[in-house]
C-alpha positions, 0 to 999 in steps of 0.5 A: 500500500502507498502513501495515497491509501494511507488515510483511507487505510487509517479511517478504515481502522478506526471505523472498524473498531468503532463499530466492533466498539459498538457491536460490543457494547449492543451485545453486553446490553442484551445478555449479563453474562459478559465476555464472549458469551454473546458471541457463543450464543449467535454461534451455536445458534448459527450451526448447532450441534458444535463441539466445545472444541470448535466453538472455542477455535471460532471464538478464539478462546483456550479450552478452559475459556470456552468451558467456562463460556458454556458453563455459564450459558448452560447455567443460565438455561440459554444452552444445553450439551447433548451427546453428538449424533456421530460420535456419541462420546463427544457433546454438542452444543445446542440453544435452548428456546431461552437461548434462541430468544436471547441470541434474537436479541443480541442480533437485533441489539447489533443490527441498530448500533451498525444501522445507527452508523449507516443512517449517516450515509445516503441509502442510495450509496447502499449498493457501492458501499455493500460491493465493497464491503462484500470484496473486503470481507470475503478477503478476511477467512481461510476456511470454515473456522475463520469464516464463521469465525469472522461472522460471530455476530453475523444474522445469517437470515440477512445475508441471503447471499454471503461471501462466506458460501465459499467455505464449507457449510458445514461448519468448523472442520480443521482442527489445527491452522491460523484463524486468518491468511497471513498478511503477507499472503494478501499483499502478494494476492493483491501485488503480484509482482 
């Protein structure tokens, strides 16, 4: 990147954080729980039936913190373990009725702090700015865990269309590797020199 996208690269930054920023803070609004369990509940709501193991590489957490994270949410009635139907050692994880009403909250608590933001533009600038951010984000993941990592907090029923199709539907597979493409490998994609 030259010096004429610097500005552009800083202003993207920021409102990148400011609107993780408020995301963040809808989210605590909805749920008294705290930490990453907001993002647990959109997750498990999004592909039931994870393993402890692969809901803590999308939240990026250690094992204990994920078991932690769903102790709480099982604690609270917003989730429960169940013996997985493959493998029936293993538990997956699955939204109570409470949790789905919980989860539905957290989303639509999202879904105003990032219109809040886009009422500051002109709706009819939507379209050009959708475009754009679909090219940024569909950059963003390496395979199904970062995907679904990066659309933590994602209202699947919005996007009917998402970027994120092109990675295994199924859910998180890997059981090891980044979580993102290394920098690196996105300049050389972008530069091929």
């Amino acid at each position: 990147m030259n010096d004429n996208h610097t500005r552009l690269a800083n202003l993207l930054g920021a409102l990148a954080t400011g609107i993780s920023d408020r995301i963040r803070v809808a989210a605590a609004e909805q749920t008294n729980l705290g930490g990453e369990a907001a993002a647990a509940l959109v997750v498990i709501g999004h592909k039931a039936g994870l393993s402890i193991d692969q809901l803590g590489r999308v939240l990026k957490l250690s094992h204990p913190g994920t078991v932690r994270v769903v102790d709480r949410l099982v604690s609270a009635g917003l989730a429960e373990r169940k013996s997985a139907l493959i493998d029936r050692r293993a538990l997956a994880l699955h939204l109570t009725p409470a949790g789905e009403t919980e989860r539905a909250a957290v989303l639509e608590g999202r879904r105003a702090a990032i219109c809040a933001v886009l009422g500051h533009i002109a709706p009819s600038d939507y379209p050009v700015l959708e475009q754009l951010v679909e090219k940024m984000l569909a950059s963003l993941p390496c395979d199904a865990t970062s995907a679904l990592s990066v659309c933590r907090f994602c209202d699947q029923h919005a996007c009917s269309a998402c970027p994120m199709d092109q990675f295994d539907a199924s859910g998180p597979q890997a059981k090891s590797g980044s979580l993102a493409r290394p920098a690196s490998a996105i300049s050389k994609e972008q530069n091929p020199t």
